[in-house]
C-alpha positions as CSV (number, residue, x, y, z in Angstrom):
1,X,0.0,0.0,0.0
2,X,1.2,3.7,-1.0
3,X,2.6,5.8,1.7
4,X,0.4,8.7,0.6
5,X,-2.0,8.2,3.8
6,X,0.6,9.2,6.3
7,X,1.5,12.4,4.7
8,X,-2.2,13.1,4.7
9,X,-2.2,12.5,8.4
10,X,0.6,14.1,9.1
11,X,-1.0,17.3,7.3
12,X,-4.2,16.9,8.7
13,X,-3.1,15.9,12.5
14,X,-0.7,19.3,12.3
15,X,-3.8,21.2,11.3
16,X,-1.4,22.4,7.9
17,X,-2.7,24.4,5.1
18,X,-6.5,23.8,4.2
19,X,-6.3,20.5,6.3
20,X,-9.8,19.7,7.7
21,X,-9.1,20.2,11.6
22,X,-7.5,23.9,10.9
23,X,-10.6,24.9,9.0
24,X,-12.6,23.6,11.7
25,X,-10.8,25.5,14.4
26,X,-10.0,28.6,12.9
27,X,-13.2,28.8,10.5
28,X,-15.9,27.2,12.0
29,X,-16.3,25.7,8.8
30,X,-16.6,21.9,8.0
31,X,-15.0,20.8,5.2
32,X,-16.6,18.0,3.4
33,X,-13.8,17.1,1.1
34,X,-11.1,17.7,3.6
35,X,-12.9,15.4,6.2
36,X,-13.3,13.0,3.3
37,X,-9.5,12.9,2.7
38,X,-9.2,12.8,6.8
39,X,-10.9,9.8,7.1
40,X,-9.8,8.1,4.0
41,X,-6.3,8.5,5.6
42,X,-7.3,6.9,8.9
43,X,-9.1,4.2,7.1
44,X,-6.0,3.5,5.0
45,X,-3.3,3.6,8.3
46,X,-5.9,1.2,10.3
47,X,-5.9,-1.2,7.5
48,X,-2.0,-0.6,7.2
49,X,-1.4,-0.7,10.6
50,X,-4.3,-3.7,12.3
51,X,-1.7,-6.0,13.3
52,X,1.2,-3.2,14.5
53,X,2.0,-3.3,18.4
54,X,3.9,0.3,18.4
55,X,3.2,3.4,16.8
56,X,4.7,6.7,16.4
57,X,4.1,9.7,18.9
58,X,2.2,11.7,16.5
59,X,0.0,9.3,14.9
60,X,-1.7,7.9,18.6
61,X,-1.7,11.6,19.5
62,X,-3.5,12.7,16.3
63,X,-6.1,9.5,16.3
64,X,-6.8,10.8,20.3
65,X,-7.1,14.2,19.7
66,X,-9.5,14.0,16.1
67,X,-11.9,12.1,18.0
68,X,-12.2,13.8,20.8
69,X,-11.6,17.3,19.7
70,X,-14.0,17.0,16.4
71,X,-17.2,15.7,18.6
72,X,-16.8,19.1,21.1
73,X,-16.4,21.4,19.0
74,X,-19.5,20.4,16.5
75,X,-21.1,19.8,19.6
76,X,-20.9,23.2,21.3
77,X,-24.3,25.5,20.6
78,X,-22.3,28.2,18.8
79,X,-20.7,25.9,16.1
80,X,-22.9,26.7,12.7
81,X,-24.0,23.4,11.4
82,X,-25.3,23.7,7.7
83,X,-25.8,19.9,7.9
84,X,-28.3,17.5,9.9
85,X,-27.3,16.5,13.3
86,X,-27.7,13.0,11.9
87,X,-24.8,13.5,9.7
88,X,-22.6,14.9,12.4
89,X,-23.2,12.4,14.8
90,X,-22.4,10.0,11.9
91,X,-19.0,11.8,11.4
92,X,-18.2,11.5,15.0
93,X,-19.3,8.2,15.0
94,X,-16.9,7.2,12.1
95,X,-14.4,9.1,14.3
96,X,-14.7,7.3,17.0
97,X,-14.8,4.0,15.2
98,X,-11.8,4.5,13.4
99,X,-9.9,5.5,16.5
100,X,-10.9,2.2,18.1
101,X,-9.8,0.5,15.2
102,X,-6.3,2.0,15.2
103,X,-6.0,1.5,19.3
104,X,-7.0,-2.0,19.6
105,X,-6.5,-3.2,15.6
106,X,-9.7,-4.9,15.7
107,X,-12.2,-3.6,12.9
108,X,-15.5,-2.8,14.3
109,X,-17.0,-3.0,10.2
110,X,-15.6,-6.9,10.0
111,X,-18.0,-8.6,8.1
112,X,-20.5,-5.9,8.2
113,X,-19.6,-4.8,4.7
114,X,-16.7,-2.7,5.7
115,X,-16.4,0.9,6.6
116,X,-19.0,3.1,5.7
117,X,-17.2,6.4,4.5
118,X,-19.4,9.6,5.6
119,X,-18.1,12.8,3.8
């Protein structure tokens, strides 16, 4: 498998240029294509990475801190939400999920048809 996923983390989970999480923070603005690419690059390192005991610093870090930082800030009353709150709590669900998947390298989608990719 390319190596294009973990530059795409690395981007994202640094909050780089255009990278979902900085448009996020700074903009209050949700980036469908950006989260797209976010979660296609965790998707890709958990299915890189199920069977791998040790992981870099800053790819635990970034996995801990999406999750958890995504669903409060989407969450708090001020955050403008041009979408349903069924598709946010699907994001954060897909979120969640994924950072399962990379902590304990079991997929929670086995044999349920795989992961279901909300942009």
């Amino acid at each position: 498998m390319s190596e294009g996923y973990l530059q795409t983390l690395q981007h994202e989970f640094e909050a780089g240029e255009g990278s979902f999480l900085l448009q996020l923070r700074s903009d209050l603005y949700w980036d469908r294509q950006a989260f797209g690419r976010l979660v296609s690059a965790m998707q890709a390192c958990c299915n890189e990475h199920q069977s791998t005991q040790a992981f870099d610093r800053w790819m635990a870090e970034g996995f801990w801190y999406t999750q958890s930082f995504v669903r409060s800030w989407v969450n708090h009353p001020n955050f403008p939400k041009p979408y349903t709150q069924d598709y946010y709590e699907k994001a954060c669900t897909s979120l969640d999920d994924l950072a399962q998947w990379f902590f304990s390298g079991i997929n929670p989608y086995e044999g349920e048809g795989g992961f279901e990719l909300i942009e």
